[in-house]
N, C-alpha and C positions, 0 to 999 in steps of 0.2 A: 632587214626584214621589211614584206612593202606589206604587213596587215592582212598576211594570207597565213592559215595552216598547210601545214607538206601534205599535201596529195589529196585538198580540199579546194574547193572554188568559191567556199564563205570567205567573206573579208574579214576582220577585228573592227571590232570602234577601240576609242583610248583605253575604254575598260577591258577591254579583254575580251568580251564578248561578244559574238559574230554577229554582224546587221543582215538581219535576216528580213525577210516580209511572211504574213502567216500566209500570203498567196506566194505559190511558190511562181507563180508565170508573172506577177506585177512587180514592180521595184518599187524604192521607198516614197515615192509619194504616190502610190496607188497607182500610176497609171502603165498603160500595158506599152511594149516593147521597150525599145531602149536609145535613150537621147544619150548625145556624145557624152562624155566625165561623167556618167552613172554606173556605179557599179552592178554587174550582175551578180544575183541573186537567185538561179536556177538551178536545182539540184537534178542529178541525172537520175533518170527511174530505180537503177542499181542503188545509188545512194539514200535514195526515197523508202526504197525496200530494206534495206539494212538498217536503217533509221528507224523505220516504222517495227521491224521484227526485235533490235532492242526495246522500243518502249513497250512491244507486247509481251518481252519475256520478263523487264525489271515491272509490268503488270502485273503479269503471272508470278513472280516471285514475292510483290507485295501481298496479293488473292492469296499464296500458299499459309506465306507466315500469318497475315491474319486470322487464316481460317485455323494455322496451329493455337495462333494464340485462343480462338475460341472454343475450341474442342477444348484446350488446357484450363480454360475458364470454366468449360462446362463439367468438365471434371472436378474441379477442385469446389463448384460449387455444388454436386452429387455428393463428393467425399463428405464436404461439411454438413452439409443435410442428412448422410446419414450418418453422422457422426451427434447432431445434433440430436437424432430421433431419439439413438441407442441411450443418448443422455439422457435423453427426457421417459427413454422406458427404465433404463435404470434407476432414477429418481422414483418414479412411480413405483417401483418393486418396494424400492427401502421405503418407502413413507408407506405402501401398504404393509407392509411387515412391522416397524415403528406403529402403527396404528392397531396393528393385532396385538403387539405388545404391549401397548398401551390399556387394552381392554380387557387381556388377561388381567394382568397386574390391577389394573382398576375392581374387577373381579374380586383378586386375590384380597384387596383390601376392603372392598365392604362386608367382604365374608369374616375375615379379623375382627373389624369396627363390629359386625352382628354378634362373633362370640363374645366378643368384650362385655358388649350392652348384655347378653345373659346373664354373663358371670357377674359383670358389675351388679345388675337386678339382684341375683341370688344370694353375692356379699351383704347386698339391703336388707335384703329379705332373714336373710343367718341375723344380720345384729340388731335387727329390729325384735327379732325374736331372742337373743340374748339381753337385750335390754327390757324385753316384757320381764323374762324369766330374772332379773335381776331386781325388778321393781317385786316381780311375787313375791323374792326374798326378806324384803326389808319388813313386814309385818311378823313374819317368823322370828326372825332376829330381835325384832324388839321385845317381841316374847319370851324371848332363851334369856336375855341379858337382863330383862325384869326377874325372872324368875332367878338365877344365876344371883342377882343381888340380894335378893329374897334369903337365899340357900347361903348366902357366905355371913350374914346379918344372924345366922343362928346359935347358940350357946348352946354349952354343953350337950347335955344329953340327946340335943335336938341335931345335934352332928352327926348325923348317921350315915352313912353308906347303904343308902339302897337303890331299888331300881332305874326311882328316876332321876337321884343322883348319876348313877351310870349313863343313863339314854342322853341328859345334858351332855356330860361328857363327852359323850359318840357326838352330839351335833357340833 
């Protein structure tokens, strides 16, 4: 092999790689035609054209896929956004419903706490008035049980059964 591809006019260097010049009409030290042991470096307009319509279609096929991978980006960050919204409306539903429930029930228990406070007052109210009426008693009572000692302290003939022997008894 003399450092040429089959059915190309680029040379190789050691690397593999064709020694090319980015002008296609000068050779490798810049200058124009061609001094003896210099390789040529000119590509034919066909070659130029077929060169140049690869790097516009592997262009074109970079532009395509990018532009898939954007649309695919744009999409996926529509999906997540509305994915995000519906979260954030769902959230919003339950926590205004949890907040209705909250206010019911909150409701439901000051209205308990209010019967309670009634009944509790009215319990007060019952034994305070049990307690007067149990205090009214004790004067009575020491009355019945004075007299009572009076009535059991008596002999003979003074044992009588009458009325208000009986009416002691009833109390």
């Amino acid at each position: 092999s003399h450092g040429f591809e089959a059915g190309r006019k680029t040379p190789k260097s050691s690397s593999g790689r064709p020694e090319t010049s980015p002008f296609p009409d000068k050779n490798k030290d810049g200058k124009k035609g061609g001094k003896k042991g210099l390789i040529n470096t000119e590509f034919s307009p066909a070659e130029w054209n077929i060169t140049n319509m690869n790097n516009y279609k592997k262009a074109d096929d970079i532009r395509q896929k990018s532009e898939a991978v954007r649309n695919l980006t744009t999409q996926l960050i529509e999906e997540h956004d509305d994915y995000a919204r519906k979260g954030n409306e769902q959230a919003k539903y339950r926590l205004g419903e949890r907040m209705k429930d909250v206010s019911f029930w909150r409701g439901e228990i000051e209205q308990e706490i209010k019967i309670i406070r009634e009944v509790t007052d009215a319990l007060s109210d019952g034994r305070r008035n049990v307690d007067h009426a149990l205090a009214q008693t004790e004067r009575p009572y020491r009355i019945y049980t004075k007299c009572k000692e009076f009535r059991d302290k008596r002999l003979g003939i003074e044992m009588v059964k009458d009325t208000v022997e009986l009416s002691l008894q009833t109390e």
